[in-house]
C-alpha positions in Angstrom: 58.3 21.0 179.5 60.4 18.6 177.8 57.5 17.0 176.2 56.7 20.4 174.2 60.6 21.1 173.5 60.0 17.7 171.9 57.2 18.2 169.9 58.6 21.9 168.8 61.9 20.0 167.9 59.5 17.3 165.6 57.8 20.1 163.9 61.0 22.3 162.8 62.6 18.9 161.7 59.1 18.4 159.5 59.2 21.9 158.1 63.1 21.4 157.3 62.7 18.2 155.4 59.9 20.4 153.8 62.1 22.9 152.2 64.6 20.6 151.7 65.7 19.1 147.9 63.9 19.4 144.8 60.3 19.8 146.2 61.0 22.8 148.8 60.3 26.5 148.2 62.9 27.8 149.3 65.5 25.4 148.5 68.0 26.1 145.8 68.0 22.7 143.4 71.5 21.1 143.4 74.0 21.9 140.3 76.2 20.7 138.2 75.7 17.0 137.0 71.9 15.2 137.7 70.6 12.3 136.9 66.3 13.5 135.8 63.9 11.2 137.9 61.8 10.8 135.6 64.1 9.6 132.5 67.3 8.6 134.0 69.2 10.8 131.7 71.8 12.4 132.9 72.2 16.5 132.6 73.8 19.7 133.8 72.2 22.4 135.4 73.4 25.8 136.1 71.4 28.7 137.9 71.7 32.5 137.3 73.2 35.1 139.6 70.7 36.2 142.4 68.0 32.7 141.6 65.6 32.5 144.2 62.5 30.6 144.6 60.2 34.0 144.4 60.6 34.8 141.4 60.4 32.7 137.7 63.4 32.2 135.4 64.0 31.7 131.5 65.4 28.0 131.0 67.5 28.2 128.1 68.7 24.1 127.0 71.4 24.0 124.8 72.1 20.7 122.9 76.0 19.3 121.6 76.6 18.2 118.7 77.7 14.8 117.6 81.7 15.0 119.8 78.9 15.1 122.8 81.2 17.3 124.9 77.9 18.2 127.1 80.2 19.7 130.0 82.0 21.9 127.6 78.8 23.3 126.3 77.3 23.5 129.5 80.4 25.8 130.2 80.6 27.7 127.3 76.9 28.9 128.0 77.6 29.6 131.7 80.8 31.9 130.5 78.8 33.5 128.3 75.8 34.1 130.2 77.4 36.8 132.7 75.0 38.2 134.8 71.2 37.4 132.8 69.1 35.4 134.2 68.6 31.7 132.1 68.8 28.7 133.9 70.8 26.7 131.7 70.3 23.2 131.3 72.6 20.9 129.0 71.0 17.2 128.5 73.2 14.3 127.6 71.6 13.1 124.8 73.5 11.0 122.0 71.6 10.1 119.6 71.9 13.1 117.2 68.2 12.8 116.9 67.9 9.5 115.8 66.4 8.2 119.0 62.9 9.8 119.7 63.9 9.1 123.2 66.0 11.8 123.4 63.4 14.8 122.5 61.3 12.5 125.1 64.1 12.8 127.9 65.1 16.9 126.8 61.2 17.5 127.6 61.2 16.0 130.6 64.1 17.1 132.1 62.6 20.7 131.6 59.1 20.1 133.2 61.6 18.8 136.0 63.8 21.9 136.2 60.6 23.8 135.9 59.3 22.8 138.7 62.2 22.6 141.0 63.7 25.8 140.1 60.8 28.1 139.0 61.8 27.6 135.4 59.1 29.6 133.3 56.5 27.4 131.3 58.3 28.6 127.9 61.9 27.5 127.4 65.1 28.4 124.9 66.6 26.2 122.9 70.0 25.5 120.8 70.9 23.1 119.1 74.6 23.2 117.9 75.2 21.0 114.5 74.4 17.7 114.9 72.2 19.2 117.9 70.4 20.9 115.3 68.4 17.4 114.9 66.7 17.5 118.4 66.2 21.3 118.2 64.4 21.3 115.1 62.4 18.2 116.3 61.0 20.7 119.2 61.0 23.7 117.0 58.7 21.4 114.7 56.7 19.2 117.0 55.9 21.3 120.2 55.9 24.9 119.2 54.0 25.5 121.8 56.4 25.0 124.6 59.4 27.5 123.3 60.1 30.8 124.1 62.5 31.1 121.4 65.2 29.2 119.4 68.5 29.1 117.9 70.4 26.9 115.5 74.3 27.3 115.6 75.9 25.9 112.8 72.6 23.3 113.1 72.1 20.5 110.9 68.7 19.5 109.4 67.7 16.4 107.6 63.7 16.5 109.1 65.3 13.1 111.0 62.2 12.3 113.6 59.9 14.1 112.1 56.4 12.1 112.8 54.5 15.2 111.5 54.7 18.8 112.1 52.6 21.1 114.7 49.7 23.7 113.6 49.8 25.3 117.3 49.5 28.7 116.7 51.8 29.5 118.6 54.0 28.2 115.7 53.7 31.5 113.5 55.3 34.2 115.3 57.8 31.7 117.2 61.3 33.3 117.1 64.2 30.8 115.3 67.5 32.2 114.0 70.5 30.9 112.9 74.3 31.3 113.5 76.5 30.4 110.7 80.3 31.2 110.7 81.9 32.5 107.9 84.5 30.9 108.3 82.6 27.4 108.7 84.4 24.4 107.0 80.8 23.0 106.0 79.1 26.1 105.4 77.4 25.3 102.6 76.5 21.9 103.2 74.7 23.9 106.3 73.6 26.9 104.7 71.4 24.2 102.2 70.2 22.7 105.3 68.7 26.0 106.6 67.3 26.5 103.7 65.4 23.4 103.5 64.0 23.7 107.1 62.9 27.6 106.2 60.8 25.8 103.4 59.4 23.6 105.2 58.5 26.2 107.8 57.1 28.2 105.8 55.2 25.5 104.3 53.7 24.8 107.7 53.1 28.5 109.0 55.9 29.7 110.7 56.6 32.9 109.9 59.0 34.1 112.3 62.9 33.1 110.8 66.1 34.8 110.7 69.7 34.1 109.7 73.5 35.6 110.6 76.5 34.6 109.1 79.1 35.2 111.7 81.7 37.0 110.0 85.3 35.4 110.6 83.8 32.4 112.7 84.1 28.8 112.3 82.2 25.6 113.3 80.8 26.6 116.6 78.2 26.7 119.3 78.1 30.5 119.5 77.0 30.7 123.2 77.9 34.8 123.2 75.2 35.5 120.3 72.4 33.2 121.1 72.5 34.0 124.6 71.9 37.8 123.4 69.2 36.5 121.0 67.4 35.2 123.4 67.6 38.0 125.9 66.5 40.2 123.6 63.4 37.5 123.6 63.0 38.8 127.1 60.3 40.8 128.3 61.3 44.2 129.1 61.5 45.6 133.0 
């Protein structure tokens, strides 16, 4: 008898460290401040309402600008978000795109998030002025993986642009801008989106929008690209 309460004891333990941490089913991933295994860069995580490992969720990664308050963004978008259903992820990345490391670590940190919280294989993304850099740098590079994205106030200067995707998926991606009225470098910015529409266009995407916020200044507009990209969303 005590031999098979001892065995029955080993084999709940096994199935416990089994659902345990990143790589269980059923366990819900930790939040708040992670270090990705794979990069060792650091980022926030934040999961929906109701998340639970049956189902798949829309990872939406926003990306600071060059102040690099990451846990003010990350909060900003989790204020905003209510009750829909992103994941969102906020990497603390620095370089404002100078660094090809950075796109290198944002993409890894996804497949990671992916994979330990049923992130969907598409993900968002923002970029919010100097974060505009590493957005585009997806938005350009690796169509292929976005569901949708959104410049807010986003600068563009093609800065790590080793060449630009023909993935087909390229054409019909969804990219819109946010620009405040109001914005103390609005035209400086509004030149900038209108040099990355031309080269998009140049290079087959079809798919881009603008709206000039009115009475808004320089800011990440969580409220509005989080409805952009539900609207994205497939309907129920």
């Amino acid at each position: 008898m005590h031999r098979t309460a001892t065995l029955l004891f080993g084999i709940l333990a096994l199935l416990s460290l089994a659902g345990g941490g990143w790589g269980g089913e059923t366990a819900e991933p930790q939040q708040g401040l992670r270090t990705a295994a794979s990069v060792n860069v650091q980022y926030y995580l934040s999961l929906p309402q109701g998340w639970t490992a049956k189902s798949t969720w829309p990872i939406l990664v926003t990306i600071d600008g060059s102040g690099h308050n990451f846990q003010g963004n990350f909060n900003g978008f989790i204020g905003a978000r209510g009750a829909q259903p992103f994941i969102i992820v906020t990497p603390c990345v620095s370089s404002n795109g100078n660094d090809p490391a950075d796109l290198k670590a944002v993409l890894s940190i996804v497949k990671e998030v992916q994979q330990a919280a049923q992130g969907q294989p598409q993900f968002f993304i923002t970029g919010f002025s100097a974060g505009g850099h590493v957005a585009w740098q997806c938005i350009f590079m690796h169509p292929e993986l976005l569901a949708g994205a959104a410049l807010a106030a986003g600068n563009f200067r093609a800065r790590g642009l080793a060449e630009i995707s023909k993935a087909p998926e390229r054409v019909r991606l969804p990219i819109h801008e946010f620009l405040g009225e109001k914005d103390g470098v609005k035209a400086a910015l509004s030149q900038q989106w209108g040099d990355a529409v031309k080269l998009a266009r140049e290079n087959g995407y079809e798919n881009l929008t603008f709206t000039e916020v009115p009475g808004a200044d320089h800011k990440p507009f969580a409220e509005q690209v989080l409805a952009f990209f539900a609207s994205l969303l497939p309907k129920k």
